[in-house]
Structure formats: C-alpha cells, structure tokens
N, C-alpha and C positions, 0 to 999 in steps of 0.2 A: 374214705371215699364213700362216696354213697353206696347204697347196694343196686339200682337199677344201671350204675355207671360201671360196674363192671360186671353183670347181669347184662344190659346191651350191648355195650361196647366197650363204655367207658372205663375201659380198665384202667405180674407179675407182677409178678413176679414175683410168689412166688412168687420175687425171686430175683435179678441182676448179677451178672455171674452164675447161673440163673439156677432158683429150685425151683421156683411160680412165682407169681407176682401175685396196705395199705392202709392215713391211717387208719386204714380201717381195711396199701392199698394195695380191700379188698379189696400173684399173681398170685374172697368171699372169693387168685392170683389173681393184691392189693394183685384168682383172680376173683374176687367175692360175688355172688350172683347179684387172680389179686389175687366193668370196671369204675370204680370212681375213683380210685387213688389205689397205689399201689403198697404204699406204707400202710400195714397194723396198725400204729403204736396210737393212731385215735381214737379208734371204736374198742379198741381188747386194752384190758387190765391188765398192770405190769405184772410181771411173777415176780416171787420171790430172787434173791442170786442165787447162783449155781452152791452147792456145798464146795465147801472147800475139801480137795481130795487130800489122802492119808500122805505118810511119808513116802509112800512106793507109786502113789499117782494114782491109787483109786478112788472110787466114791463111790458110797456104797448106799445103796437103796433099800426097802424091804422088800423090791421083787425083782431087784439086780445089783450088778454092778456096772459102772464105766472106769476105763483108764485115759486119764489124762495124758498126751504126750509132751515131752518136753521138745526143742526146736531138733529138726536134722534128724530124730528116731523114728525105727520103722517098725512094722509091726512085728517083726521075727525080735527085735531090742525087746518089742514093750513085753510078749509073752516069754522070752527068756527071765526077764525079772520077776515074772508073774508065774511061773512055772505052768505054761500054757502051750499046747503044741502052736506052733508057728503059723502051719498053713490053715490049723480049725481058725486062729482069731484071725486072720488074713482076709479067708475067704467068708468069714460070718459079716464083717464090714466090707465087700464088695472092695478090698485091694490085694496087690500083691505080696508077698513079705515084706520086700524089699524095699517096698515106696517110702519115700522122705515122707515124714510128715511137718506140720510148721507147728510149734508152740503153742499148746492148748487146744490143739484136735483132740477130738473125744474117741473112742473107740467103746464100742459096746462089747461087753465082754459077752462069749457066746454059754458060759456057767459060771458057778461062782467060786471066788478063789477064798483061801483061810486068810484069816491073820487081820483082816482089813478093821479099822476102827470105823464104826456106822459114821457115816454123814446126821444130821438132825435139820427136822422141816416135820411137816405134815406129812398126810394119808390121804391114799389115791388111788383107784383100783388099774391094776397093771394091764392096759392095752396095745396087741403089737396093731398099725394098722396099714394098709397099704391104698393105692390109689384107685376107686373103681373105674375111673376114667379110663385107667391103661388097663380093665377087664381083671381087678386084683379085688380080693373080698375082702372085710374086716373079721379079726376076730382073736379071741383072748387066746393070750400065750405070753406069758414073763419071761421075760431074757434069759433072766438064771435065778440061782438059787436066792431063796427069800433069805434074808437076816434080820435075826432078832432084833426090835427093837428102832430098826432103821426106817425112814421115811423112805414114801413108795414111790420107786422111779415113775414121774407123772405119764408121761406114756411116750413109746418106741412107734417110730415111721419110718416104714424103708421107702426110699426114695425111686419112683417111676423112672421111668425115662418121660423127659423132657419137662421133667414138676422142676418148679421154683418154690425159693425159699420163700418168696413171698406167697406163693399158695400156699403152702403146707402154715407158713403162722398163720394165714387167713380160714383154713380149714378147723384149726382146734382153738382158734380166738385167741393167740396173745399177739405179741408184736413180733415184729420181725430182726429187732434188734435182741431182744431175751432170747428168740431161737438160735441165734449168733451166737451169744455169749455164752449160752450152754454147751454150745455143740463148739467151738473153736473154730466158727466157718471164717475163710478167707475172707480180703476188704469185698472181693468180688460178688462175696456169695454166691458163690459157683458150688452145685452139687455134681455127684457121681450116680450115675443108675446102680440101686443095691444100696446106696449107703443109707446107716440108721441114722438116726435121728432120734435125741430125745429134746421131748417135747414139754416144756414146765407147763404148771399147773399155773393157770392166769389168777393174779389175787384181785382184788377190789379195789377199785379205783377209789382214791380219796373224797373226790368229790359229793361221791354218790352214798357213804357213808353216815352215820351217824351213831356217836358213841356212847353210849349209855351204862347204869350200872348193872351187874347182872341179877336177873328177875326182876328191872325194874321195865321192859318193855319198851316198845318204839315211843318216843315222843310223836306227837300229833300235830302235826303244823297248824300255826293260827290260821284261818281265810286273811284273805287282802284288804280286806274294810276293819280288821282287829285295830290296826294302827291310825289308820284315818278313816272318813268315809269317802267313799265313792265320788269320783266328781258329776256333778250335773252332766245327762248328754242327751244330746236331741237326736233321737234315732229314727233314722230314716223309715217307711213304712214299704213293704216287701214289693209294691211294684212301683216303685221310685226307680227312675233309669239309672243306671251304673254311668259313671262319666269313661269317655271312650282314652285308652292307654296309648299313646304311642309306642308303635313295636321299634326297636332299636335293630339293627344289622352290627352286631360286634367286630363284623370281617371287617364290615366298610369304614369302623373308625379306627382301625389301628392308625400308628401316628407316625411319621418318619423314624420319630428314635428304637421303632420294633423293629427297624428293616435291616437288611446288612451283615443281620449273623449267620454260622458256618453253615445250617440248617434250611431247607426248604419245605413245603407244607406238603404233606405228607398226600392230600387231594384236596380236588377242586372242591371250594367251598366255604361258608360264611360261617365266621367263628362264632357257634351257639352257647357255650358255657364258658367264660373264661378262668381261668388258673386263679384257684384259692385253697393256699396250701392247707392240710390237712382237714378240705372240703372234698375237692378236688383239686388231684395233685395232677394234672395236665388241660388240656382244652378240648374241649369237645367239636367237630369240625361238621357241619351239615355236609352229607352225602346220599344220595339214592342208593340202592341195594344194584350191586353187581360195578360201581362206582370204581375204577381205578385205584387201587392204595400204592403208591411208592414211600421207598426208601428215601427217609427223608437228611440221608449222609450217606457215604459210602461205611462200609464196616461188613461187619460177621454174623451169620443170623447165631444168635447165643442159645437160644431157645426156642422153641412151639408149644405152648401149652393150651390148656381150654379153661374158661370160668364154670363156675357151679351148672350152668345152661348149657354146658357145649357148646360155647361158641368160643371160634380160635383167638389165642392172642399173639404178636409176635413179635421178640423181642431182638435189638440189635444191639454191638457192640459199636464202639466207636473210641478214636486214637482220643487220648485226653482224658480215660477214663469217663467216659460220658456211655450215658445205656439209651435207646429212643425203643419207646412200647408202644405198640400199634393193638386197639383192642374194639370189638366188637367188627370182627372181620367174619367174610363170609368164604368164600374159597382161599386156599394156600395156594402159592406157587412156589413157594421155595421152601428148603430143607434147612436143618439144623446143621452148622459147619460150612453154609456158603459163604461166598465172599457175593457182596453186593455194590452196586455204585450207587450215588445218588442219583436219584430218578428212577430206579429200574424197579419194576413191577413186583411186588410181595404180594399182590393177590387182589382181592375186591372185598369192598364193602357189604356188611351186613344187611339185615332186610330192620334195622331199629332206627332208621333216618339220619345216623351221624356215626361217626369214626374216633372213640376217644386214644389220645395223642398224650404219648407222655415224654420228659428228658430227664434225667437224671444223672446224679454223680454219687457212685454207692449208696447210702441209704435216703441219701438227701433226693427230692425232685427238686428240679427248678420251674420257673416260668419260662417254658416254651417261646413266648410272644419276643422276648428281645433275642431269642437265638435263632430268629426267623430271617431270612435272607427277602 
C-alpha cells in the first residue's frame, strides 16, 4: 500500500488474527506510515526459507536457536527432548508448559542447547526488538548461545499487546507471509502479548537486480533515444492554460452489482480511492475529522493497534473467516475482545479527510465494493 495510506488512515495488521496490520499492508500495520494496504509482500523483498531444523526440531542460528514444534506438543514435550527446564522455555515464549501447540510453531529457545547441527544462510547482526508504541525500547541481546559457523538468527520481536503481524513484517520490511512461515503462525495470524518472533532477513527482489560477473561492476543502462530517436513534439509554452479535468465522485458511480453484500459502509461518504490490489488493498471513504465510524458487520474487535504516526487502527473478526480494517481513525470506543453489531459505533474519524476500509480473508484482501450492501 502506499505509505500516506496507512500513515493517514489508509491502512493491520500487522496483522489478522491479529499481530499489526501490506503489500507493502503497510498493520508501515500493512500499519505502515500495516494505511495503504495491509499486505507486505509488495513493497518488502522476499526472504530466504526458513532453515530446515535438525532431527530433534532445532535450528540453529549464529546467535541462537529455535525449536520447531511438531502438532499437539507442548512446551514442557519440546524442553523435555531439549533437556531444557520447562517453565524457563514456557515462560521465555510468553506460554504455559502445558499449551497445545499446532505444527510448525517456532519456540525461541531462551540458551543454547548441544548437539544441534548448524542451519546454513547468511550473516545478520542479532537484534532483540520490542514495540515503542507500547513504551518498550530496542536494543541488542541474542537469544542464546552463538554457534559456530551458523547463520545469524535475522532478528527476535516480542510481541506488544495489541501488534499485528501485519505490523511487525511492515516494521522490519519483509512480507507477512515469510513472517508466517518462519514463525509457524496460525491461518489467523493471531499473536500472544510476549511471544517472540523471528524475523528473516528480507532478500532482493528479482526485479530490481542485475547480475553481473564479479569485479566486472554495475552495467550502465543505455538512455531512451539509444534505440530510436525521440519522436517530434510540440510542447506547449508555460503559460498555456491547462485544460480543465472533470472531478469524478466514485461513491456516486458504484453500479447495482456492488450492492447487496453482507457488509455495510463503514461511514458516510464518497468513495475517494477505489480497491487496487496490492496498490491499495481497501477503499478509501471521504469523511470529516470526528465523522461517525461503524462496524461495518457484526463480529469481534481482534485487535487495536496504531501505524508508524499514532494513529488508531481497528481491526474486526467476522463468521466466514473474513477480517474488516478500519484505519486512519481518530478516537476509540471500543476494546479489544468486544462483541460488535453492525452499525454500532467503533469510534470517529481522523482529522486526514477519509477513513481507509479494508476486507479480507487471511492473507488475501478483497474488494470491499461488491461485499457492500
């Protein structure tokens, strides 16, 4: 998303299921100063895969390690095989011994164990970091013992209260799907306050590359006239009138086939930016500052977080697996863990002139416009 979209408004999530809320969407929580979309995976370079862990479920870093869990173990299982006391790695990942974990949850180990065969990747220098938003500092500390030879766990984030996983990949630039897939998060991407997070090192997008041999230096791109020349053009002279644009009202031309879905509009107002996925992954809605926000379904408030500016975002659940992000708002009214009806007041509008609107289904957004009643 863009950066002024979820900087104003236009935002999680970080986050769904929620740690923050894009692709780019920047909950910058995609909220990125993510709103403009909530998904990563556009603006940040994909990382590497996760190393594959040893035979006992570790992976081993040059300035930690993690265990993998297999489905149904809990953390008292994983540090029994680890020769780990129970309640240290319990309480180092913000769970109980006891907790179920699902298949491919990561557990950061809180030192380091023997025996483990190094994982292989690159060099990274080991940062643990925390949320300043929730009044938490940054600052270097490695999880556990360094191992020879091994690549360096790209960096550790313990999880605020009320971050999205969409913030936290919008915070260190990768997507939010690689934060997933290292960490073993649910389809929900629901985080716990306390839990770590590791956080790959974002690589280079292909795009933007160019491969060359070594010592032989960047190639130099030809200019645009190398291939042809330039075509003739008659350029207008600087006080030549601009021909006048007709302004469009987006609200006013939505079409019968957008109307009818389970969803209603979140507030009053003329749809200024419309739904282009991994541009912007919602609509942007004109509203005046202190403007009405409702719930635009009934559901669960999932989350509250803030983008890079402090400004609120707020995220619901809804039956269907569907999330609806409400971003560049300006007062709360409701808490994390309510239950909500459609229509009932989540707070008011920001002082940036519009309310960006998001829907979604786990990592995917949709267009908003045909689930609009």
């Amino acid at each position: 998303m863009s950066r002024h979209d979820f900087r104003a408004g236009c935002a999680v999530l970080a986050l769904l299921g929620l740690t923050a809320c894009g692709a780019d969407g920047t909950f910058d929580p995609d909220l990125r100063g993510l709103m403009g979309g909530m998904d990563t995976a556009g603006a940040a370079a994909a990382a590497s895969p996760r190393p594959a862990p040893d035979a006992r479920g570790v992976i081993s870093f040059a300035n930690g390690q993690a265990a993998v869990a297999q489905a149904g173990e809990t953390p008292a299982a994983i540090a029994a095989r680890l020769g780990l006391p129970a309640a240290e790695l319990a309480a180092h990942n913000a769970l109980p011994p006891d907790a179920p974990l699902q298949a491919g949850a990561v557990l950061v180990l809180p030192r380091g164990v023997g025996g483990a065969a190094p994982a292989t990747g690159g060099t990274a220098a080991p940062t643990v970091v925390t949320d300043p938003f929730a009044g938490q500092t940054a600052a270097a500390a490695p999880a556990s013992t360094p191992t020879e030879g091994a690549p360096a766990n790209p960096r550790e984030h313990v999880v605020a209260a009320g971050e999205t996983a969409w913030a936290v990949a919008r915070r260190y630039g990768v997507s939010v799907q690689d934060l997933a897939s290292w960490n073993g998060l649910p389809a929900d991407m629901s985080l716990r306050t306390g839990q770590r997070l590791i956080v790959p090192q974002a690589g280079a997008r292909p795009d933007t590359l160019a491969v060359t041999a070594p010592g032989s230096g960047s190639p130099t791109p030809p200019p645009p006239s190398a291939a042809q020349p330039l075509p003739d053009e008659d350029t207008p002279t600087a006080d030549t009138p601009t021909p006048e644009v007709a302004s469009t009202d987006l609200g006013a031309t939505r079409t019968a086939a957008s109307t009818g879905g389970q969803f209603r509009m979140p507030v009053d107002g003329a749809i200024i930016r419309v739904y282009e996925k991994g541009r912007n992954d919602g609509i942007d809605i004109a509203a005046q500052g202190g403007a009405s926000v409702a719930a635009a379904g009934g559901g669960e408030v999932a989350a509250i977080t803030r983008d890079s500016a402090g400004t609120p975002i707020v995220v619901l659940r809804h039956d269907g697996g569907l999330m609806s992000v409400y971003a560049n708002m300006g007062d709360v009214a409701v808490a994390k863990g309510d239950r909500v009806d459609a229509g009932e007041a989540l707070g008011t509008a920001g002082q940036a002139g519009f309310v960006h609107f998001e829907i979604r289904r786990g990592f995917e957004s949709l267009d908003p416009e045909p689930l609009l009643n």
